[in-house]
VOPAGU-2260 file (C-alpha; in pm, 1 decimal, decimal comma):
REM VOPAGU-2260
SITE   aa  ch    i         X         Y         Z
SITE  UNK   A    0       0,0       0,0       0,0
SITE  UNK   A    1     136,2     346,2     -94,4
SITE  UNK   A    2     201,6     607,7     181,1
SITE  UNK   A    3       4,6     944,9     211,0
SITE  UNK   A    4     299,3    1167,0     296,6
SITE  UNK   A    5     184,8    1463,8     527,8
SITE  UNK   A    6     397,8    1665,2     349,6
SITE  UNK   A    7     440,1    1721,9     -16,8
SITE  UNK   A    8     833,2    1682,2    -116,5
SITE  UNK   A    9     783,0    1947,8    -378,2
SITE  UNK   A   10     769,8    2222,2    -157,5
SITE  UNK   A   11    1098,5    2117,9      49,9
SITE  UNK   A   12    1380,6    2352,1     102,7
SITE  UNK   A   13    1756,5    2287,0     142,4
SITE  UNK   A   14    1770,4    2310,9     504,8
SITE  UNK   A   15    2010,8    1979,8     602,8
SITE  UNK   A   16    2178,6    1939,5     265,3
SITE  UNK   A   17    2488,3    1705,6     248,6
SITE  UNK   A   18    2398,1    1510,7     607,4
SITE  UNK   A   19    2316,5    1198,3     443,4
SITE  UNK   A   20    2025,3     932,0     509,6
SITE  UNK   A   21    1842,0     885,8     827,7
SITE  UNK   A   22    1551,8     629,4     940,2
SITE  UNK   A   23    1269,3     787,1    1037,7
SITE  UNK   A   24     871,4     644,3    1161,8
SITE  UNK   A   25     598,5     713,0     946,1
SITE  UNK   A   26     444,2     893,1    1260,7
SITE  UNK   A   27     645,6    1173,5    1151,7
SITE  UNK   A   28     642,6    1172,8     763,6
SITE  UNK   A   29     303,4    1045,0     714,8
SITE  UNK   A   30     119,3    1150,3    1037,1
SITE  UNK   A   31     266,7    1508,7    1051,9
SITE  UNK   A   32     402,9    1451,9    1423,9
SITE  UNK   A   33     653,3    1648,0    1541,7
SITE  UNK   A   34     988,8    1495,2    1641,1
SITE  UNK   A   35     945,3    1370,6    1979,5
SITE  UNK   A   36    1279,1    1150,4    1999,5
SITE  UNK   A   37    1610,1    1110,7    1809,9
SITE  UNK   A   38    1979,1     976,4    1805,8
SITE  UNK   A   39    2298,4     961,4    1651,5
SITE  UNK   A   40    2439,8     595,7    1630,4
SITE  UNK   A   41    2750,3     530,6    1396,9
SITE  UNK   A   42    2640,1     510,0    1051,4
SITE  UNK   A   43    2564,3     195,8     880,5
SITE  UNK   A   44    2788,1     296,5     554,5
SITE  UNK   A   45    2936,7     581,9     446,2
SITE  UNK   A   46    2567,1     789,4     294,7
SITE  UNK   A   47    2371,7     675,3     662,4
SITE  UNK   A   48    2438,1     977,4     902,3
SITE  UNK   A   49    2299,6     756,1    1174,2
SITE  UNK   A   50    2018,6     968,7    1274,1
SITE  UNK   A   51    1739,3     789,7    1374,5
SITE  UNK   A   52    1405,8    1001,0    1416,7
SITE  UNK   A   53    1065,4     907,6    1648,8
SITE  UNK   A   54     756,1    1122,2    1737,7
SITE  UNK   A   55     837,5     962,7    2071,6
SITE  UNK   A   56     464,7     796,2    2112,8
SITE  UNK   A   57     594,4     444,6    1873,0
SITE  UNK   A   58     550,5     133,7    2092,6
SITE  UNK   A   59     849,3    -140,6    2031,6
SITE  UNK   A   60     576,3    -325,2    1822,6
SITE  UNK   A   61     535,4       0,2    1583,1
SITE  UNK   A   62     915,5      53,2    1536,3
SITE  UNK   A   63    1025,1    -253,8    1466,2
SITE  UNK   A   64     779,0    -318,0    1220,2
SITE  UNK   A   65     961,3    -293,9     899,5
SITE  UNK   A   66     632,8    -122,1     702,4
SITE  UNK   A   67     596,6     203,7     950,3
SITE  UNK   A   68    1026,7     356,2     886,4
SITE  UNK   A   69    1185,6     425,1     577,5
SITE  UNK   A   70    1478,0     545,2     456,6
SITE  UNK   A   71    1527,3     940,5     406,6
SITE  UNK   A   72    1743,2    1222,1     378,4
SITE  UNK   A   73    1795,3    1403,6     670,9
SITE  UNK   A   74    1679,9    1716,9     486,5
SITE  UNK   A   75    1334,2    1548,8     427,3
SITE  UNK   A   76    1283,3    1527,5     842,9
SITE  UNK   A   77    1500,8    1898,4     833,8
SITE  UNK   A   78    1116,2    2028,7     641,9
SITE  UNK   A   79     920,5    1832,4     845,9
SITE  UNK   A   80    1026,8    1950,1    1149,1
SITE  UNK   A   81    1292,4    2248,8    1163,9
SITE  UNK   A   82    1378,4    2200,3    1503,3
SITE  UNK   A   83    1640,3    1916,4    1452,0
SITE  UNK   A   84    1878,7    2178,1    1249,9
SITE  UNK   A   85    2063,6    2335,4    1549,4
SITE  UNK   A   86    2122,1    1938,7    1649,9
SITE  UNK   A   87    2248,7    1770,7    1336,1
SITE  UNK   A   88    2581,4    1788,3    1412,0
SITE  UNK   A   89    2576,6    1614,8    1781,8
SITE  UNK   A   90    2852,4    1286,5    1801,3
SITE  UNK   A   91    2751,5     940,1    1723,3
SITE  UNK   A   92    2611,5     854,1    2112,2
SITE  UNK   A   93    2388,5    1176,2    2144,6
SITE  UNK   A   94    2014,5    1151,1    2196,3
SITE  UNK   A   95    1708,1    1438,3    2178,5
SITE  UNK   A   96    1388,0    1454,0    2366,2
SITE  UNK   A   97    1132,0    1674,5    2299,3
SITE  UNK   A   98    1011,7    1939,3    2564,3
SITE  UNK   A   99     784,7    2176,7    2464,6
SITE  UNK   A  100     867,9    2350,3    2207,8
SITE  UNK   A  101    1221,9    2222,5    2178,8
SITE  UNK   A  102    1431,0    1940,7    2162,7
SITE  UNK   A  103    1679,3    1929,5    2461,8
SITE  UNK   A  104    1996,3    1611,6    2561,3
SITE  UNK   A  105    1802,1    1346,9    2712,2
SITE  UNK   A  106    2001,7    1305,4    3016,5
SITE  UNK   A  107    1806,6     897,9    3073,6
């Protein structure tokens, strides 16, 4: 079944250019949730920034199911939520939890 993106790719703007890939839920791309969650692991090949991006409500059952991620640049999560950008460049190892209005170092 094809995905109903919330947002339409044609009206993107270079925001996160040259980061590379990222995995993100379809909570975000298709639901139009804001990033609740995300961390930097070491990248799986050179193009894989190893961002990994949650609205922060996905049960284990809803992540790990292959059909609700994808693939993406990180610009593509950059447009759907703009609040990443000041983050993109934390080390492999950092994590972001959303409060409020902002994403701030989840300390857990």
């Amino acid at each position: 079944m094809a995905k109903h993106f919330f947002r339409d790719a044609g009206s993107f703007k270079p925001l996160a250019v040259g980061f590379g890939s990222c995995i993100a839920t379809d909570r975000i791309t298709v639901d139009g949730q804001p990033v609740g969650y995300m961390y930097r692991e070491m990248g799986d090949n050179q193009l894989d920034s190893g961002w990994r991006f949650f609205a922060g409500n996905e049960d284990d059952e809803y992540a790990n199911d292959p059909g609700n991620v994808e693939l993406y640049d990180v610009n593509t999560i950059a447009n759907y939520d703009p609040c990443i950008l000041p983050l993109l460049d934390a080390p492999p190892g950092s994590a972001f939890i959303r409060q409020g209005d902002r994403l701030v170092p989840d300390r857990t």
